[in-house]
C-alpha positions as CSV (number, residue, x, y, z in Angstrom):
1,X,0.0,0.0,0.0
2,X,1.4,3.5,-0.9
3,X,2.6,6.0,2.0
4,X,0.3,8.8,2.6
5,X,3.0,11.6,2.1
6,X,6.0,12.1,0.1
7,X,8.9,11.1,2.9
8,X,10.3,8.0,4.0
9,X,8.4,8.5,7.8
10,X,5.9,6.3,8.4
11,X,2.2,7.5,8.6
12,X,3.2,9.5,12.0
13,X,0.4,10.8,13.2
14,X,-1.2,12.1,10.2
15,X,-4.7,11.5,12.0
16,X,-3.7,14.0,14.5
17,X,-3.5,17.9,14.4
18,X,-0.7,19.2,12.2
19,X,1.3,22.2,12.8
20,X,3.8,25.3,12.0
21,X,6.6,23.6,12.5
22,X,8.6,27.1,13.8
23,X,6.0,27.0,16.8
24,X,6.3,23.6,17.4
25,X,10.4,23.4,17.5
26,X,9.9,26.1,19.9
27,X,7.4,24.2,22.2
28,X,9.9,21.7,22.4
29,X,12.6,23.4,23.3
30,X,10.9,25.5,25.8
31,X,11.2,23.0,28.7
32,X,14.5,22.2,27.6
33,X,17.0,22.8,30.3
34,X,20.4,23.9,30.0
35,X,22.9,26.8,29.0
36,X,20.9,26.9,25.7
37,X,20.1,29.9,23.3
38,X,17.4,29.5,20.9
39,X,18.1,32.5,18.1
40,X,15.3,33.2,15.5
41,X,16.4,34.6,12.9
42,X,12.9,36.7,11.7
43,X,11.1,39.5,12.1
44,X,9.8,40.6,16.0
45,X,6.2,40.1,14.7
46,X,6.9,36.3,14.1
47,X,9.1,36.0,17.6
48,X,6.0,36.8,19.4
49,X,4.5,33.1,18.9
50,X,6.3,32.5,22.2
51,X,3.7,33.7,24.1
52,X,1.1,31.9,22.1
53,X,2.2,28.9,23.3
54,X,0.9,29.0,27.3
55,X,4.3,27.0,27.7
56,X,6.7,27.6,31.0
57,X,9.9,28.5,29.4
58,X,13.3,26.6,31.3
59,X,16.1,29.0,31.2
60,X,19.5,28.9,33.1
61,X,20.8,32.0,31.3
62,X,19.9,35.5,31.3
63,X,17.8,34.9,28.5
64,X,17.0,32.0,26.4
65,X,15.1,33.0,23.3
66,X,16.8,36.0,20.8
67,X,15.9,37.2,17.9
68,X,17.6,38.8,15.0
69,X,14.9,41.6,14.4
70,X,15.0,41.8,11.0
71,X,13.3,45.2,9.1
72,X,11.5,45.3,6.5
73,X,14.7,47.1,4.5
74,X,17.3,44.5,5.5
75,X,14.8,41.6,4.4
76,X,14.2,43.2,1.3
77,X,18.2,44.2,0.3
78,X,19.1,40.2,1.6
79,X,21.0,41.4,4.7
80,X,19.6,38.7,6.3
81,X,22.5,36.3,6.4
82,X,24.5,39.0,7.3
83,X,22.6,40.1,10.5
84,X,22.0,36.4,11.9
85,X,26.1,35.9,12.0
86,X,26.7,39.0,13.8
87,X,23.6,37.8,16.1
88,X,25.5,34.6,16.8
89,X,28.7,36.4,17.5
90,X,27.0,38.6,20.1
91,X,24.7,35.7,21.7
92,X,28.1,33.8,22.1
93,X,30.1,36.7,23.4
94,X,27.3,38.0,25.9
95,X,26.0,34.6,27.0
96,X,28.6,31.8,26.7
97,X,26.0,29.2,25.9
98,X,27.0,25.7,25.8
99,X,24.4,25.4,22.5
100,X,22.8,28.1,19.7
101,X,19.9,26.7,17.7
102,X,18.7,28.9,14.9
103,X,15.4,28.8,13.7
104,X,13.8,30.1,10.4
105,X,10.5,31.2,10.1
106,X,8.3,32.0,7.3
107,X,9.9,35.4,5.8
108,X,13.7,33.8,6.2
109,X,12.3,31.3,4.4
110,X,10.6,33.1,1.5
111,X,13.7,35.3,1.2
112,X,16.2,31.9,1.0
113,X,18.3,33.0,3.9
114,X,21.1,29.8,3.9
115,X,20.9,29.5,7.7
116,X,21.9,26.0,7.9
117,X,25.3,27.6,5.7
118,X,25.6,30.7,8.5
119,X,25.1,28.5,11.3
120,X,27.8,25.7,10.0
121,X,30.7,28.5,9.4
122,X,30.0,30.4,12.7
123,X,30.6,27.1,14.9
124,X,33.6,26.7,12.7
125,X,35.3,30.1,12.9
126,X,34.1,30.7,16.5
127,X,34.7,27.0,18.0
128,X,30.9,27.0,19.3
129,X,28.1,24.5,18.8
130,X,25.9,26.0,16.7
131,X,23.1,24.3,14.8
132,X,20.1,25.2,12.6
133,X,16.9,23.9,11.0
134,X,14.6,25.7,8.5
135,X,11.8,25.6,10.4
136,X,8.0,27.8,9.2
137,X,4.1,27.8,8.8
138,X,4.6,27.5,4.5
139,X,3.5,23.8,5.2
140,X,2.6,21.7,8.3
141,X,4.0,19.3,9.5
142,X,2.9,16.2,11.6
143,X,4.2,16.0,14.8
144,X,5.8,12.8,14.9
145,X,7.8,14.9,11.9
146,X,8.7,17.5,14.0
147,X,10.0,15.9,16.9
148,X,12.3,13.7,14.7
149,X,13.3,17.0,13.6
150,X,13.7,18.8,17.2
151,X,15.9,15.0,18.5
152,X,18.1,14.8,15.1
153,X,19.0,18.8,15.4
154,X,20.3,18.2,19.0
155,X,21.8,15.5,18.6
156,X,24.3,17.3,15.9
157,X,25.7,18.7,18.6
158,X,26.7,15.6,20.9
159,X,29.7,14.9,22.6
160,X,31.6,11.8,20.9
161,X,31.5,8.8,23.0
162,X,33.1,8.8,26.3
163,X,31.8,5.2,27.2
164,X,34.4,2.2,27.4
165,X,31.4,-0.1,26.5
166,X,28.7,0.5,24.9
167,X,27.0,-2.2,23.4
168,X,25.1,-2.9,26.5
169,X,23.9,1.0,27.1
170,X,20.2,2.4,26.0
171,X,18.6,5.4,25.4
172,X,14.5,5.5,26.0
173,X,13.2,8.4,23.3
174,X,10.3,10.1,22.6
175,X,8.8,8.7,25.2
176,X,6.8,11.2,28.1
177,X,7.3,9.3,31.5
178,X,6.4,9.2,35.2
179,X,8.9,8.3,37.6
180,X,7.1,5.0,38.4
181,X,7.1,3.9,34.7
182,X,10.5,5.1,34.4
183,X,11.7,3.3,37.1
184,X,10.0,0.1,35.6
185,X,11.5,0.3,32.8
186,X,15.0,1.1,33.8
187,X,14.6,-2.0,36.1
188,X,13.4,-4.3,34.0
189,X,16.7,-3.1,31.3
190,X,19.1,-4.0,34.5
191,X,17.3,-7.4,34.6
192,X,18.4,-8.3,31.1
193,X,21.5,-6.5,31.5
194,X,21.2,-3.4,29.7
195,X,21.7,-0.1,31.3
196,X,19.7,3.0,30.6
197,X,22.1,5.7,29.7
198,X,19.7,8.8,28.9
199,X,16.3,9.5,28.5
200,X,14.8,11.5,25.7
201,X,11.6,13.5,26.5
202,X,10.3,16.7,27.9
203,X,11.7,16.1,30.9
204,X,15.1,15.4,29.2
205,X,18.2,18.4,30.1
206,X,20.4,19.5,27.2
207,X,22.9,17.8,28.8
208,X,20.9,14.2,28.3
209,X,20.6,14.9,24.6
210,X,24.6,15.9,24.5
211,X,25.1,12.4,26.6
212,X,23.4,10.3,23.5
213,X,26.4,9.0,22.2
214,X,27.5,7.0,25.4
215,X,24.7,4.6,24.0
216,X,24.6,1.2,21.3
217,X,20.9,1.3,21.7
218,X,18.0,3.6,20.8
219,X,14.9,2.5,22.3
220,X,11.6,4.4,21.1
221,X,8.3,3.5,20.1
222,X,7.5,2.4,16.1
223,X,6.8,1.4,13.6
224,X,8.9,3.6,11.4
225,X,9.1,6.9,13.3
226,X,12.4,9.1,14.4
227,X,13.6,8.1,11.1
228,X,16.2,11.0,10.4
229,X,17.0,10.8,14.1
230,X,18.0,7.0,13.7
231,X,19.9,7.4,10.9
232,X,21.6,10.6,11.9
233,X,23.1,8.1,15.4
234,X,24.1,5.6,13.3
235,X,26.0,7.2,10.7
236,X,28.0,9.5,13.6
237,X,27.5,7.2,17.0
238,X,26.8,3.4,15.0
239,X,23.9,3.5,17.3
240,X,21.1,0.8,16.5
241,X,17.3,1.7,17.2
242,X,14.6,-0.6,18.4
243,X,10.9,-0.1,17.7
244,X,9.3,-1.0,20.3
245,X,5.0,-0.9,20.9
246,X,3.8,1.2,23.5
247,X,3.6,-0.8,27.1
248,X,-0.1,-0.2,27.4
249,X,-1.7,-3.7,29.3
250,X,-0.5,-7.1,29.6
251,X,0.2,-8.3,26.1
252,X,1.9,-5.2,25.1
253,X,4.5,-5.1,27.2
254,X,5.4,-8.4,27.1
255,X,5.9,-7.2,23.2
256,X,7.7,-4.5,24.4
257,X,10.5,-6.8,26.5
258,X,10.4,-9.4,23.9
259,X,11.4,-6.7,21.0
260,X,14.2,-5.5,23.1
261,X,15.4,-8.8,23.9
262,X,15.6,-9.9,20.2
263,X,17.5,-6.7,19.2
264,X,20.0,-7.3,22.0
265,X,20.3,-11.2,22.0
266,X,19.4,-11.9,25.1
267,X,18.8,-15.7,25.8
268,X,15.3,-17.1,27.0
269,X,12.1,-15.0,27.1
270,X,12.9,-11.6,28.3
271,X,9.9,-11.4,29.5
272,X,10.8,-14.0,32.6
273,X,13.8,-12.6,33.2
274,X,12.1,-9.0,33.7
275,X,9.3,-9.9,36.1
276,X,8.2,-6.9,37.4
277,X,5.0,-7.5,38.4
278,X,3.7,-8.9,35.4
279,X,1.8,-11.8,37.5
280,X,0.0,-9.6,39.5
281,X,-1.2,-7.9,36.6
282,X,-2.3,-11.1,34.8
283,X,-3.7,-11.5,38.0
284,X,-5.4,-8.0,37.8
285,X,-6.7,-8.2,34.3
286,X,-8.6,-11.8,35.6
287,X,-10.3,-10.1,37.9
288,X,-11.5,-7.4,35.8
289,X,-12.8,-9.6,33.0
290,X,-14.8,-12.1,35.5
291,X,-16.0,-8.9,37.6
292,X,-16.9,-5.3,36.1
293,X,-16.8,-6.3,32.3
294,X,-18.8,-9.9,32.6
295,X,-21.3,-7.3,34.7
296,X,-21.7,-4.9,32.3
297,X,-21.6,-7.9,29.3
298,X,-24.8,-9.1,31.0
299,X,-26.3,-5.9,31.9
300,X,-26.5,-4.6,28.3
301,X,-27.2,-8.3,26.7
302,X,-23.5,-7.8,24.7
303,X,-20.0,-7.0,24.7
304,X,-18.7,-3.7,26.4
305,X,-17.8,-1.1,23.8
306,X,-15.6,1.3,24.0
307,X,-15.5,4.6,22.0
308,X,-11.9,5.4,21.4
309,X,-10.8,9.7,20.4
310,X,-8.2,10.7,17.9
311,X,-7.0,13.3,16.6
312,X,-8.6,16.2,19.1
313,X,-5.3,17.2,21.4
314,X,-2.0,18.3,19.7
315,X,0.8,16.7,21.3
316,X,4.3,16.1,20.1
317,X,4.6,13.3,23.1
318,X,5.8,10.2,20.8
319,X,3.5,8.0,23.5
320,X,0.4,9.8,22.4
321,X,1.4,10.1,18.7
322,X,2.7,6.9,17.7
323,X,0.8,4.3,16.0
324,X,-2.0,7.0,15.3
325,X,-2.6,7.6,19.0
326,X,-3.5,4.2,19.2
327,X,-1.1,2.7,21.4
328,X,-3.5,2.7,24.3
329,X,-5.9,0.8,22.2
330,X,-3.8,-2.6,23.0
331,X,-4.9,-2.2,26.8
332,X,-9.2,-1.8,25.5
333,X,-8.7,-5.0,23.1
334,X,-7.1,-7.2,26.0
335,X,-9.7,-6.4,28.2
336,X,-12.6,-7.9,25.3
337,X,-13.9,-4.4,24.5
338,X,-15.4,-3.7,21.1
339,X,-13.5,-1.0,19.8
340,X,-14.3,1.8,17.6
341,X,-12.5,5.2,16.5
342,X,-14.1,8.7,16.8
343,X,-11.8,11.1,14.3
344,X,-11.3,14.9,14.8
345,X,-10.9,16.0,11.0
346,X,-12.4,17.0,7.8
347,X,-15.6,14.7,6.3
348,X,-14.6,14.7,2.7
349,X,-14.6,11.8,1.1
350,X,-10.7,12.3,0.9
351,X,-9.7,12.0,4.3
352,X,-12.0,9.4,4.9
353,X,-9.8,7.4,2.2
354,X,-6.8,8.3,3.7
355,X,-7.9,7.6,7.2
356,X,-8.9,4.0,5.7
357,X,-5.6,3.8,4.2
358,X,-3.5,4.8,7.5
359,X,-5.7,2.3,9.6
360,X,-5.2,-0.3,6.7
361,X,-1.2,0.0,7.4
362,X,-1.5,-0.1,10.6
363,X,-3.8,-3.7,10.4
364,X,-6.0,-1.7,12.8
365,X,-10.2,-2.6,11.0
366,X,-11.9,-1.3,13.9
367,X,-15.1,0.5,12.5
368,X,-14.6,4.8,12.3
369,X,-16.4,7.8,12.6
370,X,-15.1,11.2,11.2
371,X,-16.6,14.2,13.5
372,X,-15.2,18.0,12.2
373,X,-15.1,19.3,15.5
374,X,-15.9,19.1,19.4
375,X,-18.9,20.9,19.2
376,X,-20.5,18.0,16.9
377,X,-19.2,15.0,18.6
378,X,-22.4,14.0,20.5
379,X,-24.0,14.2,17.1
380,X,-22.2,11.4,15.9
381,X,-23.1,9.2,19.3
382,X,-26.1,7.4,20.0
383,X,-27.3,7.3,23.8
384,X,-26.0,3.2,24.9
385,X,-24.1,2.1,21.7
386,X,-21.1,2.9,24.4
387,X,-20.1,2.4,27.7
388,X,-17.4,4.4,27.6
389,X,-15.3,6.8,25.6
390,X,-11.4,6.9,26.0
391,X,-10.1,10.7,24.9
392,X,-9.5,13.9,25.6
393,X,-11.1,15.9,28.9
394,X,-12.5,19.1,27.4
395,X,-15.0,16.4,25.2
396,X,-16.9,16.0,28.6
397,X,-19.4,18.5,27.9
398,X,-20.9,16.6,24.7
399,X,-20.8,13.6,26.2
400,X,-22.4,14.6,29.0
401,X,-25.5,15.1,26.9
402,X,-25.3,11.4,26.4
403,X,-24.6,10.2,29.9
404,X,-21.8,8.8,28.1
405,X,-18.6,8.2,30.4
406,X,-15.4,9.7,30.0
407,X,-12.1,7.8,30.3
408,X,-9.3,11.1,29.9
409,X,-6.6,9.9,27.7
410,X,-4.1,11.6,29.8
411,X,-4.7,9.2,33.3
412,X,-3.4,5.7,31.4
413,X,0.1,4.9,32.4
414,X,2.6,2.1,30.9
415,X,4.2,-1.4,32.4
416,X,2.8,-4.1,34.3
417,X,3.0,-1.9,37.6
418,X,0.4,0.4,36.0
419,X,-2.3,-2.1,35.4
420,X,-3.8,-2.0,38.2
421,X,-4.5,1.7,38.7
422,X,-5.6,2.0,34.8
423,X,-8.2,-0.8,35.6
424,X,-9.2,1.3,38.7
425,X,-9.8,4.7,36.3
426,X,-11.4,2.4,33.9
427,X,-13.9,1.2,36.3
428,X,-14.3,4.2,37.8
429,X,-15.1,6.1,34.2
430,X,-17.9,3.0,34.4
431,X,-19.6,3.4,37.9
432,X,-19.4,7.3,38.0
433,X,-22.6,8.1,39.8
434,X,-23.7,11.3,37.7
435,X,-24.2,8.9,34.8
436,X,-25.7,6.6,36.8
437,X,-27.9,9.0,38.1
438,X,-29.1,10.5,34.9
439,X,-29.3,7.6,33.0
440,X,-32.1,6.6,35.1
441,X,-34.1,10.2,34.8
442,X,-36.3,9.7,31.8
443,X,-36.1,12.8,29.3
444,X,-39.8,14.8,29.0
445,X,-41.8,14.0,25.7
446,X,-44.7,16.1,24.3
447,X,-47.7,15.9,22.5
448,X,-47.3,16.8,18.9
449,X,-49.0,20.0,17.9
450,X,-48.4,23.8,16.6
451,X,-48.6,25.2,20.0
452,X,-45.8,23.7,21.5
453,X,-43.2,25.4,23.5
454,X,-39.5,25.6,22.4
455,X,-39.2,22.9,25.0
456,X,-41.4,20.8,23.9
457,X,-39.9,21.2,20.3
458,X,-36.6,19.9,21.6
459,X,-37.9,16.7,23.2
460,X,-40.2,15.4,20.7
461,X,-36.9,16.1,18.3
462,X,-35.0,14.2,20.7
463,X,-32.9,16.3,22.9
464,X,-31.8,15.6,26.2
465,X,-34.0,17.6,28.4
466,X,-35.2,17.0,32.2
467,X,-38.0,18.2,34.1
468,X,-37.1,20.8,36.1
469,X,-36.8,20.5,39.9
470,X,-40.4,21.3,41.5
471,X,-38.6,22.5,44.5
C-alpha cells in the first residue's frame, strides 16, 4: 500500500493535528534545560509566537530566546545572512552558551536565507556549537515529523562517545514518563543487562541529549518513526534503534520486552527474566474480566464497547502520537472491549480514504467515525451504543448530553506496575454516579401540535431535556 505523504516516515500521526513547524520546535525546546540559546532569525512580529504557546519557558541564562529583528529594509536588500552571523557572534560573546539553535521562520524562508550555511561556518570560525533547522508555517508538518526534527537537530551537537562499552547501554526516546514507569522500565533493562544511559523526553536536560552518544541502543516507540534521528546516530554514533510498541496492558508489554530482547540477543524469554509484576497484573486483568466487564456484558445483553478519540489534542509526546494515538488501544482490546474510532478531521470523502488507508497499514479494522469538531461529537453518538469513551477531557461537555462516560486519555500509564490503577480509572469512568444517576431520569416528551413550547420542540426532536426541579 502506498505511503500517505511524500517522505520516507511512516504514517506518524497524520490522524492527529498538524502544525507550523517554527511554533512547534519552539514548544519543544521551551522546557528544555540547560545553558541553551534558541536564536530566531525573523522579524519581531513572528518571535511573538512565544507567548502563544501557554508554555513555562526553562532558562538557566539570562535569556534563552533571541531574535535577530530583522526590518523590512534589510529583508528586502538580503542582509539577512549578514545580520544572523553577527547575532551569533553577540549571543556567544554576551552569553557563553553551551548550544545556539537557529530557527527560520516563514519570511527567512521566503527570502532563502542559507541558515543551515551561516550556522555551519560560525561554529567553525568561532569553535561553538551551533546548529540550525529551516523551520516555518509554508506547510505543516505532523508531529511525529517534528519531533524527529527537534531529536536529530540536537543531537548534531553531541559529545563523541566517552563510554568504554557501549553495546550494552540504552537510550529510551520520545517517550513522556512518570517516575514510576521510568523506574520500571530502567529496572526491568538491569534485569536483562542493559543499562539506561539517557532518556529522551520533555523532561530530558540538554545535557541528556549531549550524553546520546555513550549509547549502542536507541529504544523508542515504532513502527517507522524518528527516522532522520535513527539514521543521523548511526551514521555518527553506530547506534542501533529498536521499535518497540507502547507498554499499554499485559500483552503489550510483554511485546515491548520481547522486541528489546531480540534486538539485544538476550537468551530465554525476556519477558521472565524482567518480572516486574507482570503476574499480578495477569492477575489483575482476571479479575476485571470475571468482575466489572462480565457485569456490564450481562447488563447490556452484549460485549462492552468502548468509543476510542483521535485526533482532538496536539501533542508532540511520541507515547500519544505513535501508531495513530492508538497505542493505548492494546490495553481496551485485551480487556474484550469492542473497539471503535471517533476522528477529529475533515468529512470529505478524501480523508476518509486516507484515514482507511493509514488504519489499513496499521492492520487496525476497527469501524470509524469522522466528526469536524468538538462541538459535533455528541452528534455522531447514539445514547447506549457505548459504555465508555477513552479521549481527551475538554469532550466531557458533549458527552455529557449522552450520559456517556469519559475515560481522559491523559490518566493511562505504561508497564505491568500500571495495570492495576488503569483498571481502577477504567472502572471508575464505568460506575461514576452522575451517569448513573441520569441515565435513570427519563427525558420529557410532548404531545405533537403547533402550540408547542420551544421545549417541547426539543424533546419530541430528541434532545436531552429534564423536568425541572419542582422545588
Amino acid at each position: 500500500m502506498p505511503r500517505f505523504r511524500p517522505h520516507k516516515m511512516y504514517p506518524g500521526a497524520l490522524l492527529a493535528q498538524e502544525a507550523c513547524s517554527y511554533q512547534a520546535m519552539t514548544e519543544l525546546l521551551m522546557p528544555l534545560r540547560g545553558r541553551l540559546v534558541v536564536l530566531i532569525h525573523s522579524d519581531r512580529d513572528c518571535s511573538n509566537v512565544l507567548p502563544k504557546t501557554h508554555g513555562r519557558i526553562h532558562a538557566d541564562l539570562q535569556y534563552k530566546f533571541l531574535c535577530t529583528n530583522l526590518r523590512e529594509d534589510e529583508i528586502v536588500t538580503g542582509q539577512g545572512n549578514l545580520k544572523l552571523r553577527r547575532a551569533i557572534e553577540i549571543a556567544h560573546a554576551q552569553l557563553k552558551p553551551d548550544l545556539i539553535v537557529v530557527l527560520s521562520t516563514c519570511p527567512t524562508v521566503m527570502i532563502g536565507d542559507n541558515i543551515k550555511h551561516v550556522a555551519r561556518k560560525a561554529g567553525k570560525d568561532l569553535g561553538i556549537r551551533v546548529v540550525a533547522e529551516v523551520t516555518h508555517g509554508l506547510k505543516p508538518k505532523s508531529p511525529a515529523e517534528i519531533v524527529d526534527d527537534c531529536y536529530r537537530l540536537l543531537t548534531q551537537a553531541a559529545h563523541p562517545p566517552q563510554a568504554p562499552d557501549r553495546s550494552r547501554r540504552v537510550n529510551l526516546v520520545g517517550m513522556g514518563l512518570e517516575p514510576d514507569e521510568q523506574a520500571e522500565l530502567a529496572a526491568g533493562l538491569a534485569a536483562l543487562g542493559l543499562e539506561l544511559n539517557v532518556v529522551l523526553n520533555a523532561r530530558a536536560t540538554l545535557d541528556d541529549f549531549l550524553r546520546v552518544a555513550d549509547a549502542g541502543w536507541n529504544v523508542h516507540p515504532g513502527p517507522h518513526l524518528l527516522v532522520g534521528f535513527d539514521e543521523a546516530c548511526r551514521e555518527r554514533f553506530g547506534i542501533e534503534p529498536i521499535e518497540v510498541p507502547l507498554p499499554f496492558g499485559v500483552a503489550a508489554t510483554d511485546q515491548f520486552w520481547r522486541a528489546v530482547g531480540a534486538a539485544t540477543g538476550i537468551d530465554g524469554d525476556p519477558v521472565e527474566r524482567v518480572g516486574g509484576g507482570r503476574g499480578a497484573a495477569c492477575e489483575q486483568l482476571a479479575a476485571f474480566r470475571a468482575g466489572p466487564w462480565a457485569q456490564l456484558r450481562e447488563a447490556r445483553g452484549r460485549t462492552p464497547r468502548c468509543a476510542y478519540n483521535v485526533g482532538s489534542v496536539r501533542s508532540f509526546d511520541l507515547r500519544r502520537i505513535a501508531l495513530e494515538e492508538l497505542g493505548e488501544r492494546a490495553l481496551f482490546v485485551e480487556l474484550g472491549f469492542d473497539v471503535a474510532l471517533f476522528v477529529q478531521g475533515p468529512q470529505h470523502a478524501e480523508n476518509v480514504a486516507r484515514i482507511q488507508g493509514v488504519l489499513g497499514e496499521l492492520h487496525v479494522d476497527d469501524p470509524f467515525v469522522v466528526f469536524p469538531d468538538p462541538g459535533g461529537l455528541a452528534r455522531c453518538l447514539r445514547p447506549g451504543d457505548f459504555d465508555v469513551f477513552f479521549g481527551a477531557g475538554f469532550l466531557r461537555g458533549e458527552l455529557t448530553k449522552l450520559n456517556l462516560p469519559l475515560l481522559d486519555h491523559k490518566r493511562l500509564r505504561m508497564g505491568y506496575g500500571s495495570v492495576a490503577p488503569n483498571l481502577q480509572w477504567l472502572h471508575e469512568a464505568l460506575t461514576t454516579p452522575f451517569y448513573a444517576h441520569f441515565a435513570a431520569t427519563a427525558p420529557v416528551t410532548a404531545p405533537r401540535g403547533p402550540g408547542r413550547t420551544t421545549l417541547q420542540t426539543r424533546a419530541h426532536e430528541g434532545a436531552d431535556v429534564r423536568r425541572p426541579d419542582p422545588r
